[in-house]
N, CA, C and O atoms as CSV, one atom per row, in Angstrom:
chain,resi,resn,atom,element,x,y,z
A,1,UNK,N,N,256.331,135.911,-138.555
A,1,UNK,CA,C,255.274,135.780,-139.514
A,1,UNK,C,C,254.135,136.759,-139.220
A,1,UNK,O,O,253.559,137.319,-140.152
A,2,UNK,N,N,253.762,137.000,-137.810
A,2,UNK,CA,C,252.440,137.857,-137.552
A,2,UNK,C,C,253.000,139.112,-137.524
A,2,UNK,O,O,252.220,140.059,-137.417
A,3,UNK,N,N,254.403,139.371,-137.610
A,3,UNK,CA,C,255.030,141.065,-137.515
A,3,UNK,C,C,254.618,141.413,-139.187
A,3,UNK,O,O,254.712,142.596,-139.514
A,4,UNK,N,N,254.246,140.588,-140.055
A,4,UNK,CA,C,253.802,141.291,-141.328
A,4,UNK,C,C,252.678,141.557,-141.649
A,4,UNK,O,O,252.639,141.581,-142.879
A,5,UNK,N,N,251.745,141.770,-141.231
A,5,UNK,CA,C,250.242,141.967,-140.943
A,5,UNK,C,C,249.848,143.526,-141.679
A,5,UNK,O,O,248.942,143.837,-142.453
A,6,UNK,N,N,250.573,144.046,-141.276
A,6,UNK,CA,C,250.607,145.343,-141.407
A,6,UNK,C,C,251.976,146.313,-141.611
A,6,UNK,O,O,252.578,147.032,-140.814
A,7,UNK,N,N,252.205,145.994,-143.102
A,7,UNK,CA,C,252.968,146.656,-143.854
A,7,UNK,C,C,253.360,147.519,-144.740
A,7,UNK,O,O,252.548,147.387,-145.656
A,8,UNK,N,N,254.488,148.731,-145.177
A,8,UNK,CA,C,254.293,149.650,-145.837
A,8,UNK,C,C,254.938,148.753,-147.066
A,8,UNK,O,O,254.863,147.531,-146.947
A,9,UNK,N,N,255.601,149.335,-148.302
A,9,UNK,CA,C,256.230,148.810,-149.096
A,9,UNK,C,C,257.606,148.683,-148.497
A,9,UNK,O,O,257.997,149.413,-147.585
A,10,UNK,N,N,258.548,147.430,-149.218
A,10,UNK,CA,C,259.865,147.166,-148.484
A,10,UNK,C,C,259.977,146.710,-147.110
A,10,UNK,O,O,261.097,146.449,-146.671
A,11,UNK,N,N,258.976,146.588,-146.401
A,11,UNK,CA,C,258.938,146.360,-144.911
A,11,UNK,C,C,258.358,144.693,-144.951
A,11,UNK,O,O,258.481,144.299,-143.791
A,12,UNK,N,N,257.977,143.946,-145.517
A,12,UNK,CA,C,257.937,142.586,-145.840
A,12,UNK,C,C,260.033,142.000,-146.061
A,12,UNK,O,O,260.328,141.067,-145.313
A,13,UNK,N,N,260.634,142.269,-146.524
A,13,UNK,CA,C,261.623,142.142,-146.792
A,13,UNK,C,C,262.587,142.485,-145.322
A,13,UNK,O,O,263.187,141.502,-144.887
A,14,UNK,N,N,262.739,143.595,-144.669
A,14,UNK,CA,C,263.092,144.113,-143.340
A,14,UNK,C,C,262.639,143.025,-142.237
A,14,UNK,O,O,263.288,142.585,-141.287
A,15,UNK,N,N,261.337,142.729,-142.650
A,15,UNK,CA,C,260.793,141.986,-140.741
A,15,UNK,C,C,261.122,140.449,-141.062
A,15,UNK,O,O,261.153,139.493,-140.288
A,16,UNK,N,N,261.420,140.521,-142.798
A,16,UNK,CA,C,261.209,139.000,-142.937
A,16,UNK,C,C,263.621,138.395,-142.516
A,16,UNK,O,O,264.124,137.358,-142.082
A,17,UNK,N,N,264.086,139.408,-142.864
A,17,UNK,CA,C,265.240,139.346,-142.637
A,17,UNK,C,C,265.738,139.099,-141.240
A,17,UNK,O,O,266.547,138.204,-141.001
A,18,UNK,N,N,265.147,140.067,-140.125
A,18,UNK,CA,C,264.950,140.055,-138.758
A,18,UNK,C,C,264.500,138.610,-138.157
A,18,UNK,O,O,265.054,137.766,-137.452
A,19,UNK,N,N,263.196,138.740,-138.796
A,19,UNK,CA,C,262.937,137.087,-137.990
A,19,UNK,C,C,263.599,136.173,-138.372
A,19,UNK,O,O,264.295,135.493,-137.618
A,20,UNK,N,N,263.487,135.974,-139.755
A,20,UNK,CA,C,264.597,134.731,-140.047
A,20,UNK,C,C,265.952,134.794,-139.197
A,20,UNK,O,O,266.308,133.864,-138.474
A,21,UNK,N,N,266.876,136.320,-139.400
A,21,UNK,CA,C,268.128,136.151,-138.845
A,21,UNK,C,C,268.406,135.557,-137.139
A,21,UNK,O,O,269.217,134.780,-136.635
A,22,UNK,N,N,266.992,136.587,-136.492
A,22,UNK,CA,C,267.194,135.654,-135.174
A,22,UNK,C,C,266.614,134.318,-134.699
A,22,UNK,O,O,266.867,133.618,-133.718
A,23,UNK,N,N,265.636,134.176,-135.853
A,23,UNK,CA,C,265.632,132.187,-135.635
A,23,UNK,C,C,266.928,131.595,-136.093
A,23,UNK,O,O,267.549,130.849,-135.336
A,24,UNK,N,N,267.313,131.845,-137.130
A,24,UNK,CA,C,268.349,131.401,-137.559
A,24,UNK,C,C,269.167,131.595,-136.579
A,24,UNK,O,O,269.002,130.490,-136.062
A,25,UNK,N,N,269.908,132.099,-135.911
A,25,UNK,CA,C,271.178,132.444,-134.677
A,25,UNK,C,C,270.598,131.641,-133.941
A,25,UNK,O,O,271.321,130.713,-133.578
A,26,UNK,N,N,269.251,131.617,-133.455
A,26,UNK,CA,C,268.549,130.566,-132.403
A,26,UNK,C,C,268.904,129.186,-132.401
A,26,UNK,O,O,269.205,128.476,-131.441
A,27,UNK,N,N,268.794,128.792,-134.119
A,27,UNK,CA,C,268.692,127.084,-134.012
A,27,UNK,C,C,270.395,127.113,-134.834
A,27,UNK,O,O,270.906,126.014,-135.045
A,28,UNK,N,N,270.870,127.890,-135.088
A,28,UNK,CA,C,272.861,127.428,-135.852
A,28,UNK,C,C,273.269,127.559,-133.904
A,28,UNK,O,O,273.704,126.602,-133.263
A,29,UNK,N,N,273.064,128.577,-133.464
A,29,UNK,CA,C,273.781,128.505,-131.692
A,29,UNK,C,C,273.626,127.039,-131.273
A,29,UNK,O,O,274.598,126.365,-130.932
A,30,UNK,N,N,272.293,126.535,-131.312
A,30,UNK,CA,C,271.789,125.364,-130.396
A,30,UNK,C,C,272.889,124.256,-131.448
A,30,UNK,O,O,274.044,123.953,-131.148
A,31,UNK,N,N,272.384,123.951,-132.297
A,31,UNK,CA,C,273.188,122.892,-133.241
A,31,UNK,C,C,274.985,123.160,-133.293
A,31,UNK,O,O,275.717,122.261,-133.707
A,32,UNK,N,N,275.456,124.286,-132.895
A,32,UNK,CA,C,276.778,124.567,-133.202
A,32,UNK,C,C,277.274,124.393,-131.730
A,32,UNK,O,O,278.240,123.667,-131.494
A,33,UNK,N,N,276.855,124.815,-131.107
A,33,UNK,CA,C,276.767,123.962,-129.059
A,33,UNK,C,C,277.084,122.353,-129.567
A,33,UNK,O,O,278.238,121.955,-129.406
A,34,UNK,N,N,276.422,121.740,-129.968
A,34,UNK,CA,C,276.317,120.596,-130.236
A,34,UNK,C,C,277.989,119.872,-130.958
A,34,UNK,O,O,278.244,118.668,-130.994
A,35,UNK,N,N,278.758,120.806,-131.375
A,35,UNK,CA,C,280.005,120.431,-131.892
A,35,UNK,C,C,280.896,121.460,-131.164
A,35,UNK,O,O,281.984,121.603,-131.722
A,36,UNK,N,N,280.721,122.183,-130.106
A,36,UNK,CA,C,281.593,123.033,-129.455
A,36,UNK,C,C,281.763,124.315,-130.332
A,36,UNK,O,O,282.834,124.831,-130.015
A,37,UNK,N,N,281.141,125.025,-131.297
A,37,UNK,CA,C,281.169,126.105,-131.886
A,37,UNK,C,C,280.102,126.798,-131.943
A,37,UNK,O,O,279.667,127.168,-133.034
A,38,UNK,N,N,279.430,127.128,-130.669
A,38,UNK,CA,C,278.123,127.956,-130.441
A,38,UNK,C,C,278.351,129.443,-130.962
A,38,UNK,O,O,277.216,129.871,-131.170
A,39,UNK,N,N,279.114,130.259,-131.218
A,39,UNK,CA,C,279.287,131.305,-131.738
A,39,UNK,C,C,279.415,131.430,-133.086
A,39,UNK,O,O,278.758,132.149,-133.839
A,40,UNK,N,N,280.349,130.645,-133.355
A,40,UNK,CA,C,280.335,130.271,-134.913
A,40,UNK,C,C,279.001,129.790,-135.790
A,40,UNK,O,O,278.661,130.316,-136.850
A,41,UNK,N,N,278.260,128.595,-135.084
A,41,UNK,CA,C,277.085,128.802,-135.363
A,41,UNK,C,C,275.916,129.491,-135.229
A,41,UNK,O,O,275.067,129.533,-136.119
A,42,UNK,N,N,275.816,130.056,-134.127
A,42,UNK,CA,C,275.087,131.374,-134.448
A,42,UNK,C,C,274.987,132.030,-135.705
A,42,UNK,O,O,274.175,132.007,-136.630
A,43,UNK,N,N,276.630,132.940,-135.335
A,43,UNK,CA,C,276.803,133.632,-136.888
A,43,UNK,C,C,276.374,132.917,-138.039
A,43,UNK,O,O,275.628,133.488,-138.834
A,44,UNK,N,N,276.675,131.959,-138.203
A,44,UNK,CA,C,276.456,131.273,-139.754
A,44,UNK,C,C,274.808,131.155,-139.397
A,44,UNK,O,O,273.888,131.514,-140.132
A,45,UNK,N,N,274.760,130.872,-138.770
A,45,UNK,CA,C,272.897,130.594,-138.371
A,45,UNK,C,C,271.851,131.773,-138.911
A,45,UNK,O,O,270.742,131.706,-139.443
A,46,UNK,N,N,272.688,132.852,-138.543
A,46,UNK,CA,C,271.756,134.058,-138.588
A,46,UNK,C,C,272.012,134.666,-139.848
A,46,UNK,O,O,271.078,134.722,-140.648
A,47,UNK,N,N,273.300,135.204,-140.208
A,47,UNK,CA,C,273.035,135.180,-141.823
A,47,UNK,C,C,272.515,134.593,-143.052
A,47,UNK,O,O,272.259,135.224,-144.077
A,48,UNK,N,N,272.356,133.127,-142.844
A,48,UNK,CA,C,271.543,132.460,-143.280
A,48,UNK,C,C,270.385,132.538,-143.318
A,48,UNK,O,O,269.805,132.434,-144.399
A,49,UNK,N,N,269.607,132.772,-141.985
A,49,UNK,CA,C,268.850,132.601,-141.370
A,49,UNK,C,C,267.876,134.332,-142.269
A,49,UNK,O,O,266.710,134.418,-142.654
A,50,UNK,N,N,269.089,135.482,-142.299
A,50,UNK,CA,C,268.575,136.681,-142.992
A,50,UNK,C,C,268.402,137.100,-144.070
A,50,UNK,O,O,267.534,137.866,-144.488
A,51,UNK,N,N,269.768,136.289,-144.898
A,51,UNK,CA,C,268.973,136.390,-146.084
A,51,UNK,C,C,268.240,135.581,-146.631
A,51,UNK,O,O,268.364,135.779,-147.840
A,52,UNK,N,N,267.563,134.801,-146.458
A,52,UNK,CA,C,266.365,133.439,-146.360
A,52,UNK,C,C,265.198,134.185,-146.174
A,52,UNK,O,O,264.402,134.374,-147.094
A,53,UNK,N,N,265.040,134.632,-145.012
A,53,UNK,CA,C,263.773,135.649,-144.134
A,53,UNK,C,C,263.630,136.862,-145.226
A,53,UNK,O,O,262.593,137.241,-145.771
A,54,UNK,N,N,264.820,137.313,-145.376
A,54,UNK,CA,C,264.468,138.753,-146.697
A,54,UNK,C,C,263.866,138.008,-147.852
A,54,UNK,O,O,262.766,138.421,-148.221
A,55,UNK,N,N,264.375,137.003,-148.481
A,55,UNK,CA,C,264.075,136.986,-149.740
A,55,UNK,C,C,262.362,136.361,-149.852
A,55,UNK,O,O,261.559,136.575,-150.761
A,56,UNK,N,N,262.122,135.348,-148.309
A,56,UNK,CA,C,260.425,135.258,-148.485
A,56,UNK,C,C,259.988,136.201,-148.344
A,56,UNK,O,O,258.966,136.422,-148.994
A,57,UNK,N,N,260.521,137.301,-147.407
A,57,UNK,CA,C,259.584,138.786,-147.081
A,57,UNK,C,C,259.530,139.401,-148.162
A,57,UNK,O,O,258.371,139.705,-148.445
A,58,UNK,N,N,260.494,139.811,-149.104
A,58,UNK,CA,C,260.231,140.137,-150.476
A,58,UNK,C,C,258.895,140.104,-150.952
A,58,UNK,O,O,257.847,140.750,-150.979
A,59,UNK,N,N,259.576,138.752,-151.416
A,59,UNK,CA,C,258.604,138.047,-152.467
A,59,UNK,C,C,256.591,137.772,-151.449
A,59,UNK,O,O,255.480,137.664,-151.969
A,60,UNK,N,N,256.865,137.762,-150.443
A,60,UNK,CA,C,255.389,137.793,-149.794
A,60,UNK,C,C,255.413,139.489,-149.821
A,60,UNK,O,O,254.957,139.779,-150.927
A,61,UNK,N,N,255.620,140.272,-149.364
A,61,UNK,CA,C,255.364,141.633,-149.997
A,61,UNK,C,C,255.275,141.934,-151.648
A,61,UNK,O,O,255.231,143.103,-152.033
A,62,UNK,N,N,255.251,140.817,-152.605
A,62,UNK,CA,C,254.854,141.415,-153.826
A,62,UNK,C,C,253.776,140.807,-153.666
A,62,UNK,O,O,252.812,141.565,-153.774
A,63,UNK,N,N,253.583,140.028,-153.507
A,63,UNK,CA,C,251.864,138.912,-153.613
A,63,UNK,C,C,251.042,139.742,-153.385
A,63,UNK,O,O,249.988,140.025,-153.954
A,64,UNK,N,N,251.927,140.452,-151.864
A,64,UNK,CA,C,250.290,141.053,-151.005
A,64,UNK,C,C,250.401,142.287,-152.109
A,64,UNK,O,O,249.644,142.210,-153.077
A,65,UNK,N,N,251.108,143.179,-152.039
A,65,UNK,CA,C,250.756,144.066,-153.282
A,65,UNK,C,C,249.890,143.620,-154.321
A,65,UNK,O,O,248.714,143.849,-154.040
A,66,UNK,N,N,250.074,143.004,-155.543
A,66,UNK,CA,C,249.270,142.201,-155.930
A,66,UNK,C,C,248.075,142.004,-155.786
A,66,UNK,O,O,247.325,142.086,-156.758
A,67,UNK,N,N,247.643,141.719,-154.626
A,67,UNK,CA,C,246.407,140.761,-153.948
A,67,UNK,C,C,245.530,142.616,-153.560
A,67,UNK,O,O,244.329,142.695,-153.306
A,68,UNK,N,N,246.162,143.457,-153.595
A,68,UNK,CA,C,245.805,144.533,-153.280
A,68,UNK,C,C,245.574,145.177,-154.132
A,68,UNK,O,O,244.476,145.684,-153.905
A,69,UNK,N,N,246.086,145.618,-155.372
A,69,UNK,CA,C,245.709,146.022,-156.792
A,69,UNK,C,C,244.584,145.236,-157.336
A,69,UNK,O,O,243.491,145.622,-157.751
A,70,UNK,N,N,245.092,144.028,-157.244
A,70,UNK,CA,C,243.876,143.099,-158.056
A,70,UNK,C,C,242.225,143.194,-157.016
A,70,UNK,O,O,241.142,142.902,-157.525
A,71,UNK,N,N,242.352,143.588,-155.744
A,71,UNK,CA,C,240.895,143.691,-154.963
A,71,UNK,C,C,240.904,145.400,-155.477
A,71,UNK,O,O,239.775,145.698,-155.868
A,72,UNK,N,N,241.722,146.379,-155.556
A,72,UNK,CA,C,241.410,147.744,-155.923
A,72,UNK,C,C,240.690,147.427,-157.152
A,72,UNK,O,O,239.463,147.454,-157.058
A,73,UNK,N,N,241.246,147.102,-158.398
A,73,UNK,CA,C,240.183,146.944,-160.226
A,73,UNK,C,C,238.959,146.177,-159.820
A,73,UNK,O,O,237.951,146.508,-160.446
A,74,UNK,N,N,238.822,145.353,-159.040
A,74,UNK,CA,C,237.269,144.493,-158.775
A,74,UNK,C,C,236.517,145.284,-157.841
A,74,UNK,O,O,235.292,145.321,-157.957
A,75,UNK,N,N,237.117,145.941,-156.901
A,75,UNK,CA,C,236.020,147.088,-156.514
A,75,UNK,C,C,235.769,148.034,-157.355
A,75,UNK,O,O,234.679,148.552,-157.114
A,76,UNK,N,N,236.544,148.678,-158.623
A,76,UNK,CA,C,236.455,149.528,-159.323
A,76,UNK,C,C,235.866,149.340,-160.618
A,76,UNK,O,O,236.007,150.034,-161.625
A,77,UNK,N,N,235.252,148.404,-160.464
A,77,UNK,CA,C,234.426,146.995,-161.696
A,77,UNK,C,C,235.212,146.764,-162.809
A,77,UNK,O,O,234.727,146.594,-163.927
A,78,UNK,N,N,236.420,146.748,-162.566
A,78,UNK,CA,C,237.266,146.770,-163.815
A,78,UNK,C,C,237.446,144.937,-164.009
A,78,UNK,O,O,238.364,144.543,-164.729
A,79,UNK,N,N,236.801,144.220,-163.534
A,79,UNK,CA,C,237.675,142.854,-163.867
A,79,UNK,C,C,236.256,142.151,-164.112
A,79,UNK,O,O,236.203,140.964,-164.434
């Protein structure tokens, strides 16, 4: 969450894929241990886990865009 602080365009989507994928591998490993398929859950953990993380990083990289145009027209007295 704090690796997006400071982003170009498309890079909300990248860090948000990353973190999700390795939380995700983090908690499918631990829970898939739990039935004797720690690898298996991983994997399923982390793909899950990435495209989940991309699609909030996305979509929180349009907001902040957004939130950035709309403070550019109100400094520019347009609103």
């Amino acid at each position: 969450m704090f690796l997006s602080s400071c982003e170009t365009p498309g890079q909300g989507a990248t860090t948000g894929a990353l973190v999700g994928g390795g939380s995700g591998a983090l908690v499918g490993g631990i829970i898939g241990h739990q039935s004797g398929h720690t690898t298996e859950g991983a994997l399923i953990g982390g793909a899950v886990g990435a495209v989940g993380g991309g699609v909030v990083g996305h979509q929180q990289g349009q907001i902040n865009q957004m939130n950035r145009e709309n403070a550019y027209y109100r400094n520019q007295g347009r609103y």
